[in-house]
mmJSON file of the N, C-alpha and C atoms, coordinates in Angstrom:
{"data_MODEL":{"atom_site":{
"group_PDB":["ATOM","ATOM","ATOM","ATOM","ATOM","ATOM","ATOM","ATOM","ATOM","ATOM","ATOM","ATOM","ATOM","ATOM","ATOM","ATOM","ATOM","ATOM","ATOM","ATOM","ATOM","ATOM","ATOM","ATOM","ATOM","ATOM","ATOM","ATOM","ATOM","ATOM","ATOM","ATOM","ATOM","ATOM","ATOM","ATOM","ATOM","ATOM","ATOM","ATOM","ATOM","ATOM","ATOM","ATOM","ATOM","ATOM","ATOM","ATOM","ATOM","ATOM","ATOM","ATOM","ATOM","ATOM","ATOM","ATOM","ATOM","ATOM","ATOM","ATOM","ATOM","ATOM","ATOM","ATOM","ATOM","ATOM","ATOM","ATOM","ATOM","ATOM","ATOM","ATOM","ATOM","ATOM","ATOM","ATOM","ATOM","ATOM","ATOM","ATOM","ATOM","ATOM","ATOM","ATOM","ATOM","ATOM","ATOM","ATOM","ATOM","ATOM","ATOM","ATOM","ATOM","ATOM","ATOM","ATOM","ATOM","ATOM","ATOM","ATOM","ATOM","ATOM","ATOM","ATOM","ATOM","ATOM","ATOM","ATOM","ATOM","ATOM","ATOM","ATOM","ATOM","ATOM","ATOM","ATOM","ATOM","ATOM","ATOM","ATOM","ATOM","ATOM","ATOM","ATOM","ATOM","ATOM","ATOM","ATOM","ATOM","ATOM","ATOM","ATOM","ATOM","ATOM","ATOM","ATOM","ATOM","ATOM","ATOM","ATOM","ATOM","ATOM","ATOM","ATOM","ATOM","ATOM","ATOM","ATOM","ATOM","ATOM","ATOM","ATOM","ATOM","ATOM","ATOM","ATOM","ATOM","ATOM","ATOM","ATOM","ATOM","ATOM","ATOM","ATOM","ATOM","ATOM","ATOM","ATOM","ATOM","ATOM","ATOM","ATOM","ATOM","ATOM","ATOM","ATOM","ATOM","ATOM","ATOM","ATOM","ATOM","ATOM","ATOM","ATOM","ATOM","ATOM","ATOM","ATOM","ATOM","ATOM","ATOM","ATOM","ATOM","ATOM","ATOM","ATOM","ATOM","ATOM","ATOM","ATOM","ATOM","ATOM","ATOM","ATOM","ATOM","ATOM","ATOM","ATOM","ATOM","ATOM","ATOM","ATOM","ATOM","ATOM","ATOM","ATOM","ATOM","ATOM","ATOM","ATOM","ATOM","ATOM","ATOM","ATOM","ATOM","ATOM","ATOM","ATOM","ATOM","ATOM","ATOM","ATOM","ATOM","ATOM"],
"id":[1,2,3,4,5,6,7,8,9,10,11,12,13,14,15,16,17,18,19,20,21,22,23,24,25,26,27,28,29,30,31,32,33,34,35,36,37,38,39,40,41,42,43,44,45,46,47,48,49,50,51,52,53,54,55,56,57,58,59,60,61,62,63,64,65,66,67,68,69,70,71,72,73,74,75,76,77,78,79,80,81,82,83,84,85,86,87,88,89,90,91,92,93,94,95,96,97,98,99,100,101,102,103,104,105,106,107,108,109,110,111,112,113,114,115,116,117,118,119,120,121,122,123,124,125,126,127,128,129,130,131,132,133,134,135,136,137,138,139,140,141,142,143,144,145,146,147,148,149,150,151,152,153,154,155,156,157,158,159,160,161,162,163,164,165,166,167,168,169,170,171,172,173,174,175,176,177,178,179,180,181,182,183,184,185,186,187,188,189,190,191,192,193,194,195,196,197,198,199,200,201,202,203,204,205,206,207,208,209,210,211,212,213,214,215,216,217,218,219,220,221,222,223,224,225,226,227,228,229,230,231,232,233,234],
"type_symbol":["N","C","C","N","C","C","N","C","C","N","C","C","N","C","C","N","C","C","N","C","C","N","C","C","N","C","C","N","C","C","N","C","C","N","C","C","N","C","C","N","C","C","N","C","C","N","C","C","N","C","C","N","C","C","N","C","C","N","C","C","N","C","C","N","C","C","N","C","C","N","C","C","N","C","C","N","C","C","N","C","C","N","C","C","N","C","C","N","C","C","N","C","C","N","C","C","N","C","C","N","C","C","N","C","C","N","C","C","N","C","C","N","C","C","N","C","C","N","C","C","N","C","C","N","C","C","N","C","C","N","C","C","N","C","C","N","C","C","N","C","C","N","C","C","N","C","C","N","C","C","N","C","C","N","C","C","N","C","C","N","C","C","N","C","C","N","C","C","N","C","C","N","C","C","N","C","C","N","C","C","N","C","C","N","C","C","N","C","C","N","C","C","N","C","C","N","C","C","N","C","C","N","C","C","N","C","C","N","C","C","N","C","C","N","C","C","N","C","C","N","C","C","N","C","C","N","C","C","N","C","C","N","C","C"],
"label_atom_id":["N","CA","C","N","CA","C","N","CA","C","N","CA","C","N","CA","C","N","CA","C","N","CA","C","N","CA","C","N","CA","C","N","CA","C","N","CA","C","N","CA","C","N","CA","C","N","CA","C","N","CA","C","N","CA","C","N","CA","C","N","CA","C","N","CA","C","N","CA","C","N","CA","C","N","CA","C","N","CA","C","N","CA","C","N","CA","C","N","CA","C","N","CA","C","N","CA","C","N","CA","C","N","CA","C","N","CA","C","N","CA","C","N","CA","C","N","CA","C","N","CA","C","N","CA","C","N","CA","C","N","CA","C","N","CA","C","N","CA","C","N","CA","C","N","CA","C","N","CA","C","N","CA","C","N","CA","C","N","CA","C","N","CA","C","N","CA","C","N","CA","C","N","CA","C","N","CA","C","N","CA","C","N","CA","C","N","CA","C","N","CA","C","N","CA","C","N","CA","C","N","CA","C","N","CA","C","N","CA","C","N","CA","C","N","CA","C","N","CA","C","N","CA","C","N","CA","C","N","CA","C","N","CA","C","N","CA","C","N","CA","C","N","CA","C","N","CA","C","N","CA","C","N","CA","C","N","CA","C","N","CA","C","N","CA","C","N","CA","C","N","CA","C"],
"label_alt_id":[null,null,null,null,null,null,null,null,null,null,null,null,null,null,null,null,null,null,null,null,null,null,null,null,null,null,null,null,null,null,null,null,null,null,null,null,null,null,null,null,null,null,null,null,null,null,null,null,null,null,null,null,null,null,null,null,null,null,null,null,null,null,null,null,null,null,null,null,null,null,null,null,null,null,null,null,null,null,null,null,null,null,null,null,null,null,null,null,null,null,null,null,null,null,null,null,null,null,null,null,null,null,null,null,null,null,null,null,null,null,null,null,null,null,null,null,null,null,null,null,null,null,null,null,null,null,null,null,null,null,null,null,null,null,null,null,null,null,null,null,null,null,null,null,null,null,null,null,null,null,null,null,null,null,null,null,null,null,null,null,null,null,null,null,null,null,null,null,null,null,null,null,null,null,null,null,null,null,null,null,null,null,null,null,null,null,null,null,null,null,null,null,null,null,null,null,null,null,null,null,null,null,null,null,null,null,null,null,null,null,null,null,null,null,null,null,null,null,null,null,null,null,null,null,null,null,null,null,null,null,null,null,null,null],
"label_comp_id":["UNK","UNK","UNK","UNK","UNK","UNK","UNK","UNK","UNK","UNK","UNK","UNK","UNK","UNK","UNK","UNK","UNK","UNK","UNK","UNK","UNK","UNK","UNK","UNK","UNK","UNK","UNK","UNK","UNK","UNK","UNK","UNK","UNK","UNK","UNK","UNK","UNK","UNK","UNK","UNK","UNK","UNK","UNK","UNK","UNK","UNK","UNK","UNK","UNK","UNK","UNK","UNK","UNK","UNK","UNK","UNK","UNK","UNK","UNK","UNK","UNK","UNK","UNK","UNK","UNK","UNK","UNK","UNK","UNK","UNK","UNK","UNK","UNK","UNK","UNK","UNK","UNK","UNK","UNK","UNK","UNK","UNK","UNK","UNK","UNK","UNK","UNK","UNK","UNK","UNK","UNK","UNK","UNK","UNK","UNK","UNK","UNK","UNK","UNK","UNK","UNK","UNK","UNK","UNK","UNK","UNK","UNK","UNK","UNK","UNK","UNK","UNK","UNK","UNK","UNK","UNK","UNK","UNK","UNK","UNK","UNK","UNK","UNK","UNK","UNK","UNK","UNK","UNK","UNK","UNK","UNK","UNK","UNK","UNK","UNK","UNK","UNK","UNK","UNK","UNK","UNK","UNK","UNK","UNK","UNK","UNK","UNK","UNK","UNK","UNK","UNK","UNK","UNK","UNK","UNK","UNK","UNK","UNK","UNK","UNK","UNK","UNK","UNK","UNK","UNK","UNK","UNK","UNK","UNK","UNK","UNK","UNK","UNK","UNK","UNK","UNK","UNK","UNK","UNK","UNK","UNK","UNK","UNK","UNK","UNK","UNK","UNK","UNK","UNK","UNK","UNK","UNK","UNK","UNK","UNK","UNK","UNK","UNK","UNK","UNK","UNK","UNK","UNK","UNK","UNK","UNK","UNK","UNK","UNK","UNK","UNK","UNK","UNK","UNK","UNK","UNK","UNK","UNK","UNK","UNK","UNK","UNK","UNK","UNK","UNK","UNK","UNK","UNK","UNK","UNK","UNK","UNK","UNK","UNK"],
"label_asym_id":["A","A","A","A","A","A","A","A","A","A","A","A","A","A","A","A","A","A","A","A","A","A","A","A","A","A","A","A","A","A","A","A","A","A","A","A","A","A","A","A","A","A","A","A","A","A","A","A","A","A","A","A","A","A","A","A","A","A","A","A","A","A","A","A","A","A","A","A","A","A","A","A","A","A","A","A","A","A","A","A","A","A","A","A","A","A","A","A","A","A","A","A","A","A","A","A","A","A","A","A","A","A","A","A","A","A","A","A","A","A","A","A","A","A","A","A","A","A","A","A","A","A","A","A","A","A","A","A","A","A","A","A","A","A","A","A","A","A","A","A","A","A","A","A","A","A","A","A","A","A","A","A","A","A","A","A","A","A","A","A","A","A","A","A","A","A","A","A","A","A","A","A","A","A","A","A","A","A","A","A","A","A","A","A","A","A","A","A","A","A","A","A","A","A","A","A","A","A","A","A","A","A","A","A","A","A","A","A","A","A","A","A","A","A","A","A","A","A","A","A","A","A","A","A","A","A","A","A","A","A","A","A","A","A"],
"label_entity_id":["1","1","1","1","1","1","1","1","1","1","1","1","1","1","1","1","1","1","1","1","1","1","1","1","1","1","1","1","1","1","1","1","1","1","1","1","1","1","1","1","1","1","1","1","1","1","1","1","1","1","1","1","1","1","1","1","1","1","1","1","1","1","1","1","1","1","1","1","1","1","1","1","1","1","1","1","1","1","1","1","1","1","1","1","1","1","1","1","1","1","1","1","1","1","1","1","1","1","1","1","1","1","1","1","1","1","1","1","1","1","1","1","1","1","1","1","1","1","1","1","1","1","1","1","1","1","1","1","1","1","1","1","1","1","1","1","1","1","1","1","1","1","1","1","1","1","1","1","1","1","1","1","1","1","1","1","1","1","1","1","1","1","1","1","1","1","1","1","1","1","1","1","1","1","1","1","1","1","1","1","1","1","1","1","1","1","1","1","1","1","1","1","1","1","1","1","1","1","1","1","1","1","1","1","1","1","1","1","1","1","1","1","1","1","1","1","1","1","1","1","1","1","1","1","1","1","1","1","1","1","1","1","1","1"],
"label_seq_id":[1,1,1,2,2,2,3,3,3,4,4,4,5,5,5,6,6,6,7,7,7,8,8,8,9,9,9,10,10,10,11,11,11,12,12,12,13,13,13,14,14,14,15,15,15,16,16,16,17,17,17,18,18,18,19,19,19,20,20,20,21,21,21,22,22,22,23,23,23,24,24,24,25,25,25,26,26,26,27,27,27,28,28,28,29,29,29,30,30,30,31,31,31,32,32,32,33,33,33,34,34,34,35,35,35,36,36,36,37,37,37,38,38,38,39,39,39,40,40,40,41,41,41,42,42,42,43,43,43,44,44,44,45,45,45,46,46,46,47,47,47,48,48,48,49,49,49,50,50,50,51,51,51,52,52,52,53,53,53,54,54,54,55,55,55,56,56,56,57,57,57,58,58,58,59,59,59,60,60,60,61,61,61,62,62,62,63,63,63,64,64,64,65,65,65,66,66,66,67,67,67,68,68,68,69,69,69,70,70,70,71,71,71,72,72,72,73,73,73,74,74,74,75,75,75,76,76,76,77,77,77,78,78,78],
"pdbx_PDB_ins_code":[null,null,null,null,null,null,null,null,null,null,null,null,null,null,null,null,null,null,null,null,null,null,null,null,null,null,null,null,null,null,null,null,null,null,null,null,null,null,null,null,null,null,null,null,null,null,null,null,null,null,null,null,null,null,null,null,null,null,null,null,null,null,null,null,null,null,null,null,null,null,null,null,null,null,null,null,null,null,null,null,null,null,null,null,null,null,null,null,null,null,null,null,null,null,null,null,null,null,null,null,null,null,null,null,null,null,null,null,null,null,null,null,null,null,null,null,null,null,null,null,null,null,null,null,null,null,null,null,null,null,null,null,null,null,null,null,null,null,null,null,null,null,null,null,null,null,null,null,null,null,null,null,null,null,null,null,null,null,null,null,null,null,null,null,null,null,null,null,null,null,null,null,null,null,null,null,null,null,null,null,null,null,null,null,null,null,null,null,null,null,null,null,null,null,null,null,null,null,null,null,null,null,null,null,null,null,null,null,null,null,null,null,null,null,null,null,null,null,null,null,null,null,null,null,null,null,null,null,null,null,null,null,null,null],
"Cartn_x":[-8.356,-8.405,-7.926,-7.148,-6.877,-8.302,-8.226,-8.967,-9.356,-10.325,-10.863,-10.034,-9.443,-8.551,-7.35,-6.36,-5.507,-4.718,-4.933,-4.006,-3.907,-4.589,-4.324,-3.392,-3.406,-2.491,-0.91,-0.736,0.167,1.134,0.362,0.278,1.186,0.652,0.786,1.931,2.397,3.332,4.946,4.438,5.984,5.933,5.371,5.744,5.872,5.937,6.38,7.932,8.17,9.613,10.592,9.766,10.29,10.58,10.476,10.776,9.701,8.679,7.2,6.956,6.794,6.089,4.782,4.745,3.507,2.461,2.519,1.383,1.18,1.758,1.294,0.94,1.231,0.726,-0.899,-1.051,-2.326,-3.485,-2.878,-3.314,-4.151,-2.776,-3.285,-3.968,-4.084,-4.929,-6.79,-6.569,-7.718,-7.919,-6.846,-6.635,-6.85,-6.783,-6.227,-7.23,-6.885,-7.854,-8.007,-9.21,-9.102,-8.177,-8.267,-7.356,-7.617,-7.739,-8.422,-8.245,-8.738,-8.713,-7.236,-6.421,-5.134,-5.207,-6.047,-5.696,-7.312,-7.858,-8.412,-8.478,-9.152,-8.699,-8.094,-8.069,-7.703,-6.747,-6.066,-5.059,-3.604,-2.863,-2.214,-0.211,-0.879,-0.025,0.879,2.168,2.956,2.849,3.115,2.989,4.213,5.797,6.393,6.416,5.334,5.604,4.098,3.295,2.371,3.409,4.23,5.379,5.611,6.802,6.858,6.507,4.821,4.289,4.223,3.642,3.039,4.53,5.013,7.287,6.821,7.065,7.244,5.878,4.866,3.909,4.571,4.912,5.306,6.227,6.858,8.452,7.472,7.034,6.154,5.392,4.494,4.142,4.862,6.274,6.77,7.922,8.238,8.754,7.535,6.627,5.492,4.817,5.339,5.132,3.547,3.063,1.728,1.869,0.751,0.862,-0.389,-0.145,-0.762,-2.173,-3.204,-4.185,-3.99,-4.435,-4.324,-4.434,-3.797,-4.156,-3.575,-2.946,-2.713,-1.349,-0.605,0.972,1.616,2.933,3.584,4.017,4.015,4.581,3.624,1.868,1.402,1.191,0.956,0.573,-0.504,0.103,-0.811,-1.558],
"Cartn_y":[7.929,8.312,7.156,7.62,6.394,6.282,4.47,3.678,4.26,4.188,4.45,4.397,3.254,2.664,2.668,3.899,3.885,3.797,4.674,5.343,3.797,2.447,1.365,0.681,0.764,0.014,0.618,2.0,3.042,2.361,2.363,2.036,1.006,-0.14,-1.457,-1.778,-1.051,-1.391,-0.597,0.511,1.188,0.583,-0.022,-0.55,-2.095,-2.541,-3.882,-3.696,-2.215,-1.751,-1.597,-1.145,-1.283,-1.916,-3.105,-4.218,-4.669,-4.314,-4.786,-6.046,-7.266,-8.38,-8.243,-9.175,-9.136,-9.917,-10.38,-10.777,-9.707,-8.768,-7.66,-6.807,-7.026,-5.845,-6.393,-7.784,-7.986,-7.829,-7.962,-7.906,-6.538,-5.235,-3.828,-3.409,-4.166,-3.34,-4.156,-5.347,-5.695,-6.843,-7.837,-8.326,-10.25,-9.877,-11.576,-12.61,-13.354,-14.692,-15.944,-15.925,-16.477,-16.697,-15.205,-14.859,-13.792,-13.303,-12.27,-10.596,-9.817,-8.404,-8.37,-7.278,-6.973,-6.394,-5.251,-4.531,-4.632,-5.657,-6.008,-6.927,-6.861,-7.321,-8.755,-9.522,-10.795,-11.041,-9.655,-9.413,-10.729,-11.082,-11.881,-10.723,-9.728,-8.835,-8.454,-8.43,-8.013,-6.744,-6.551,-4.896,-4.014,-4.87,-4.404,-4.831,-5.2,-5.703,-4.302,-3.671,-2.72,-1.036,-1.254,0.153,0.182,-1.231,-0.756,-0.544,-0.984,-0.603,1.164,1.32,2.791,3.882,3.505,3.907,4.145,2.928,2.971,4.473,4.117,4.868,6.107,6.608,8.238,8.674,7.769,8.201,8.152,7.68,8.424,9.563,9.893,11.024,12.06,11.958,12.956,13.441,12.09,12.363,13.291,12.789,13.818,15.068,15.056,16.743,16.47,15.18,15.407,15.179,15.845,15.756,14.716,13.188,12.251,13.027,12.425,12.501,12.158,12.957,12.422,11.034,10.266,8.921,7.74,8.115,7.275,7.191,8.001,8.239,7.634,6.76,5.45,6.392,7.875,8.55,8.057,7.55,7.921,5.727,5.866,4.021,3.604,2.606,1.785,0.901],
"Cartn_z":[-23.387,-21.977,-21.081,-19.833,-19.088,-18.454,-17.882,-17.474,-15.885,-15.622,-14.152,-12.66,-12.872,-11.817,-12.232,-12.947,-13.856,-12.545,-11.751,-10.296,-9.388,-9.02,-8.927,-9.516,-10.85,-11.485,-11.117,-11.388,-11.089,-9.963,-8.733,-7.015,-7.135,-7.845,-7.309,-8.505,-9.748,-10.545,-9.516,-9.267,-8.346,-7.203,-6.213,-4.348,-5.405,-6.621,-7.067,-7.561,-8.258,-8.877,-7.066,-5.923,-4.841,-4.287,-4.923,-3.741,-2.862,-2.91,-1.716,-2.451,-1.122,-1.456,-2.201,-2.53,-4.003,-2.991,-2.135,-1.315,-0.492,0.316,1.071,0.071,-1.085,-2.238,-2.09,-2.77,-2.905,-1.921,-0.902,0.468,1.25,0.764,0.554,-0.479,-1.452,-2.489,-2.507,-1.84,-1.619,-2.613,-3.18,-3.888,-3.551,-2.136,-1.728,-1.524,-1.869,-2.453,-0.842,-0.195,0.636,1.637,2.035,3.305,4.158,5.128,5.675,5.069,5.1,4.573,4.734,4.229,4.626,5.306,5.616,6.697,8.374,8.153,8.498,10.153,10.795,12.316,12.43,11.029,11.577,10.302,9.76,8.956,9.134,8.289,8.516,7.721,7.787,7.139,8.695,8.765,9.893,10.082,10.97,11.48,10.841,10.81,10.067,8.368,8.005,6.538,5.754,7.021,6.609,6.934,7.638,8.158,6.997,5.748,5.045,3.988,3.819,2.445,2.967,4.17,4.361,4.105,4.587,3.845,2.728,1.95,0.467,-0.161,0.427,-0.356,0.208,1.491,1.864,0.881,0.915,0.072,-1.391,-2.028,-3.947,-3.411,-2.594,-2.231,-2.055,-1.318,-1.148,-2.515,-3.153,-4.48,-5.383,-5.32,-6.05,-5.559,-4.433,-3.875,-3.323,-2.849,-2.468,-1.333,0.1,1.174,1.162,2.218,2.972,3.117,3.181,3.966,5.284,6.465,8.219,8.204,8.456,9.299,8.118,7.262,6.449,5.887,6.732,6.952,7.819,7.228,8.216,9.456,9.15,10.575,11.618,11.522,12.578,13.189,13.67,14.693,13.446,12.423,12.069,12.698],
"occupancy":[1.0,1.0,1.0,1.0,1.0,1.0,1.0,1.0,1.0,1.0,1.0,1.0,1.0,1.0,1.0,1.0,1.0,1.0,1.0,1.0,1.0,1.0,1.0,1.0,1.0,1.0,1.0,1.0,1.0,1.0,1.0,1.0,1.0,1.0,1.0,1.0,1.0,1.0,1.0,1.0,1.0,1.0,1.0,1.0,1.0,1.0,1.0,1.0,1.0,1.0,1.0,1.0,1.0,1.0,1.0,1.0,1.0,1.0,1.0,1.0,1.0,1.0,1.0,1.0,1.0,1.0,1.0,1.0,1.0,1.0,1.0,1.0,1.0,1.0,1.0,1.0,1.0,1.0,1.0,1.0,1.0,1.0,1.0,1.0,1.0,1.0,1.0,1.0,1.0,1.0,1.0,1.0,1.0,1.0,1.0,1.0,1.0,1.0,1.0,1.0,1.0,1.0,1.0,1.0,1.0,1.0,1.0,1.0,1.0,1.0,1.0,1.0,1.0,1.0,1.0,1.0,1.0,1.0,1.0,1.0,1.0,1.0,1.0,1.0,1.0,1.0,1.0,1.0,1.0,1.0,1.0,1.0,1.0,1.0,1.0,1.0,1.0,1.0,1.0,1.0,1.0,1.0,1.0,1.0,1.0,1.0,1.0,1.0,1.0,1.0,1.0,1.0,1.0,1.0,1.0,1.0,1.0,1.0,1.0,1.0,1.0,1.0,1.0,1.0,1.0,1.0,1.0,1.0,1.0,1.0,1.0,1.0,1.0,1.0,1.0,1.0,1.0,1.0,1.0,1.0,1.0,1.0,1.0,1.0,1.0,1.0,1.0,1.0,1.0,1.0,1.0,1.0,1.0,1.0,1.0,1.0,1.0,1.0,1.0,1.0,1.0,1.0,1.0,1.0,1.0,1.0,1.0,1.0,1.0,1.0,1.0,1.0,1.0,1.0,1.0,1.0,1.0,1.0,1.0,1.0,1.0,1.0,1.0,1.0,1.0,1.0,1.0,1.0,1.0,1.0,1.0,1.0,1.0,1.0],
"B_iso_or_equiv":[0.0,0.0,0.0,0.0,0.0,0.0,0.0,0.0,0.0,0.0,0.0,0.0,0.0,0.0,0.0,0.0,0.0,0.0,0.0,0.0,0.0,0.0,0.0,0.0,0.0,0.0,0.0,0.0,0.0,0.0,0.0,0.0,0.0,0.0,0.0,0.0,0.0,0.0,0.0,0.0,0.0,0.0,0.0,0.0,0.0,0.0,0.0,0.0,0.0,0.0,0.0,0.0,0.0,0.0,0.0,0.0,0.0,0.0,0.0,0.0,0.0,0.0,0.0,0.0,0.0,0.0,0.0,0.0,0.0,0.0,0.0,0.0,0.0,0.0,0.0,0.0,0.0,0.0,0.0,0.0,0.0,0.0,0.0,0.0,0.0,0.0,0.0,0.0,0.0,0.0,0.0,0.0,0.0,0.0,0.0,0.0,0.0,0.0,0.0,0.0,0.0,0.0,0.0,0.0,0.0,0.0,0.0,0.0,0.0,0.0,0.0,0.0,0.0,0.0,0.0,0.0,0.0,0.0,0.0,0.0,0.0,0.0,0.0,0.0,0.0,0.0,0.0,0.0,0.0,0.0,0.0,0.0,0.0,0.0,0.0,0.0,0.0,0.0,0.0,0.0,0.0,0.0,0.0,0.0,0.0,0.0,0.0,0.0,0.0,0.0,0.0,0.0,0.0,0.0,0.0,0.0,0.0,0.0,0.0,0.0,0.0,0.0,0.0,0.0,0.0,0.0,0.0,0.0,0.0,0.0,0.0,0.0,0.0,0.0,0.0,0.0,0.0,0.0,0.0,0.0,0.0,0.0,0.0,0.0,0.0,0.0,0.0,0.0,0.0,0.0,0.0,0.0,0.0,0.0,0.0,0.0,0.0,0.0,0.0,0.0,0.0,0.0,0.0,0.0,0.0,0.0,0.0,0.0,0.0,0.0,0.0,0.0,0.0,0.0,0.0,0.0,0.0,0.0,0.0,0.0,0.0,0.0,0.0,0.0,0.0,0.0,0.0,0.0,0.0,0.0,0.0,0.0,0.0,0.0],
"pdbx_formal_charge":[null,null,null,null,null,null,null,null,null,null,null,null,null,null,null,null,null,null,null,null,null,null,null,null,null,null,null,null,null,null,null,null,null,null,null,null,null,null,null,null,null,null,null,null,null,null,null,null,null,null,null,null,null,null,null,null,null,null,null,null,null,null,null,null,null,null,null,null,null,null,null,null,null,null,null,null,null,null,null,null,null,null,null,null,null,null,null,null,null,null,null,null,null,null,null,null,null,null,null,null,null,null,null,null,null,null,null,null,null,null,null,null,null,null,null,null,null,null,null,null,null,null,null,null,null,null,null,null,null,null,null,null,null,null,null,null,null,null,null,null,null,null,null,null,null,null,null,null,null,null,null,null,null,null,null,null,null,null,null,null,null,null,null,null,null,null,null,null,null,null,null,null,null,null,null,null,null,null,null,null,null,null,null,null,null,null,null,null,null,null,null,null,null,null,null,null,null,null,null,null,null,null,null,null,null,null,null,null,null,null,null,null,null,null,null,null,null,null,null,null,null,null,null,null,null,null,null,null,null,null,null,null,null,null],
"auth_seq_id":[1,1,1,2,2,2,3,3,3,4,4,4,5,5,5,6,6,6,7,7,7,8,8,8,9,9,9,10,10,10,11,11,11,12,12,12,13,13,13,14,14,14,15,15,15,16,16,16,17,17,17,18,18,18,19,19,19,20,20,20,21,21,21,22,22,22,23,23,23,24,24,24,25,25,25,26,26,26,27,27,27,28,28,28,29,29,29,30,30,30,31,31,31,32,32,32,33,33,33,34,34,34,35,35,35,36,36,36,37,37,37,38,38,38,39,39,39,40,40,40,41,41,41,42,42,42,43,43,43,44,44,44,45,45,45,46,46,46,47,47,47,48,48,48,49,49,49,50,50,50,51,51,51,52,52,52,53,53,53,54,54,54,55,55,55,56,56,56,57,57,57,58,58,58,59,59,59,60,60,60,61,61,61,62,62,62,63,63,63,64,64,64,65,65,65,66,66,66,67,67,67,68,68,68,69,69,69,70,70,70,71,71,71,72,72,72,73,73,73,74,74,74,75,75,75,76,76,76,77,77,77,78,78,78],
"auth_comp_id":["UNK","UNK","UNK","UNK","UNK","UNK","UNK","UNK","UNK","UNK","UNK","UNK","UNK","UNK","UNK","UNK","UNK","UNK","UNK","UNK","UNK","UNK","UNK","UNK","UNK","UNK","UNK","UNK","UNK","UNK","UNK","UNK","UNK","UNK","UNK","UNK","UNK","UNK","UNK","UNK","UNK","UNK","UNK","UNK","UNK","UNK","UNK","UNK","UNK","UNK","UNK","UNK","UNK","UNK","UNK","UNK","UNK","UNK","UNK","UNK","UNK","UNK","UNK","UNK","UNK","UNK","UNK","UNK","UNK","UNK","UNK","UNK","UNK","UNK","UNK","UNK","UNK","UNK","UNK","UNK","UNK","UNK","UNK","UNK","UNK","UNK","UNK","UNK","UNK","UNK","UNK","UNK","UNK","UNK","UNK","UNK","UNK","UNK","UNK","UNK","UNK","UNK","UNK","UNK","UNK","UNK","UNK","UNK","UNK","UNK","UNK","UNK","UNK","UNK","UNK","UNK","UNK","UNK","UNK","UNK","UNK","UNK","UNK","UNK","UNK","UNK","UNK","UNK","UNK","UNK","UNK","UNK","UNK","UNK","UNK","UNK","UNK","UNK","UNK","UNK","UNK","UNK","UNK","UNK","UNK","UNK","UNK","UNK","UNK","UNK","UNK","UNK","UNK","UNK","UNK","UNK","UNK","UNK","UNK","UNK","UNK","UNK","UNK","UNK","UNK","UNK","UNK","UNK","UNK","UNK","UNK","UNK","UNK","UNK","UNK","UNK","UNK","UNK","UNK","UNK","UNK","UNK","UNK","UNK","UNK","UNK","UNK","UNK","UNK","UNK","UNK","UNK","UNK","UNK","UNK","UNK","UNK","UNK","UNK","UNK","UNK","UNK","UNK","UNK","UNK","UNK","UNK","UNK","UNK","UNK","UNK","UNK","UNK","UNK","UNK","UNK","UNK","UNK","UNK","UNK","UNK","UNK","UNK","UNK","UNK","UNK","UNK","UNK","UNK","UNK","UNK","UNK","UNK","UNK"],
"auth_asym_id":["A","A","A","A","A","A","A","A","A","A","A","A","A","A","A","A","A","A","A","A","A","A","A","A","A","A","A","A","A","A","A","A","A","A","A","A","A","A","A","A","A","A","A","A","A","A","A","A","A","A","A","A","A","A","A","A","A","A","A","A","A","A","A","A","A","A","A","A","A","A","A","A","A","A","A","A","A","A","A","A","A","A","A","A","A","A","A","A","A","A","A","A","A","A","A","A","A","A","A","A","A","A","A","A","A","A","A","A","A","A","A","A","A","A","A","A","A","A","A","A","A","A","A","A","A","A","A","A","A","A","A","A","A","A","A","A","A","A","A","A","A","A","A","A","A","A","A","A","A","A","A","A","A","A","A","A","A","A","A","A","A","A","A","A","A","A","A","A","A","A","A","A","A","A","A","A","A","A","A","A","A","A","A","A","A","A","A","A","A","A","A","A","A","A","A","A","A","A","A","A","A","A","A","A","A","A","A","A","A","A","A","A","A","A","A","A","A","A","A","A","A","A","A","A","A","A","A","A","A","A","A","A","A","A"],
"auth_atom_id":["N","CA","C","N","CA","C","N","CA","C","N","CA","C","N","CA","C","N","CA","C","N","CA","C","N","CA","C","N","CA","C","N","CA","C","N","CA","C","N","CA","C","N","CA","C","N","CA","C","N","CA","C","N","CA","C","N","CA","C","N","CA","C","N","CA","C","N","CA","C","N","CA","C","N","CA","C","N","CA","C","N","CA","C","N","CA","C","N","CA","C","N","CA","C","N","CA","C","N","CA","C","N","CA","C","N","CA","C","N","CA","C","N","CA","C","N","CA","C","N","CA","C","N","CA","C","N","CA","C","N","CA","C","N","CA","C","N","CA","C","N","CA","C","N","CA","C","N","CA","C","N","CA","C","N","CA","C","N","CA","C","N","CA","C","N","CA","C","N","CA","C","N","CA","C","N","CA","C","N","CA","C","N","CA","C","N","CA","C","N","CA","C","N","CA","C","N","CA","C","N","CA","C","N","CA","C","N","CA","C","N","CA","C","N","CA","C","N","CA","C","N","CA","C","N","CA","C","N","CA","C","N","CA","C","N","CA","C","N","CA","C","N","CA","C","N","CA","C","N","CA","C","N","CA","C","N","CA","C","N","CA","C","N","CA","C","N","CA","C","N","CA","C"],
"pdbx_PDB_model_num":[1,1,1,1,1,1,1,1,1,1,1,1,1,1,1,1,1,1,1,1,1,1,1,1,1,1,1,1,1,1,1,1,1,1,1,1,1,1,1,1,1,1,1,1,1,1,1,1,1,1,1,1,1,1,1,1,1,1,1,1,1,1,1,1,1,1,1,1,1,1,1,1,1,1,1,1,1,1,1,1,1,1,1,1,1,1,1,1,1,1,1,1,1,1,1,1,1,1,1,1,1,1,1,1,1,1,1,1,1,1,1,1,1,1,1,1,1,1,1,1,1,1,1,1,1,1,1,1,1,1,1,1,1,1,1,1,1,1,1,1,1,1,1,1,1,1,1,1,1,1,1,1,1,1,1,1,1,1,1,1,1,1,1,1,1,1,1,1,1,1,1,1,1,1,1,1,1,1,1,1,1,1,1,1,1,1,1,1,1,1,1,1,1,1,1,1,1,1,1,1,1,1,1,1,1,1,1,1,1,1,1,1,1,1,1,1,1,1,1,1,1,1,1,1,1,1,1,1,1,1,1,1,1,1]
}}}
């Protein structure tokens, strides 16, 4: 059987085959080592470096035919 957090590993191996920095990766997945949350109020992640993780993730969603949950689609104001 896959592992619990199989769909993490998944995530963070394709926005790495994409081209996403490996520090805004770590950053979004909750990964980063003495540095503020990534997506967090004193985030050090750019506004355009979170457009295009939230890109990258629309575009595998929409390759996989799944629709966004509200509020978590680069269409809307991160």
């Amino acid at each position: 059987p896959l592992p619990l957090n199989w769909h993490r590993h998944w995530l963070r191996s394709n926005l790495t085959e994409r081209g996403q920095p490996h520090d805004y990766i770590d950053q979004f997945m909750g990964h980063e080592n003495d540095q503020p949350p990534g997506l967090g109020r004193y985030s050090n992640l750019t506004y355009g470096g979170r457009q295009s993780l939230a890109a990258c993730i629309d575009s595998m969603l929409a390759e996989l035919d799944i629709t966004a949950i509200g509020g978590l689609s680069c269409n809307q104001n991160l």
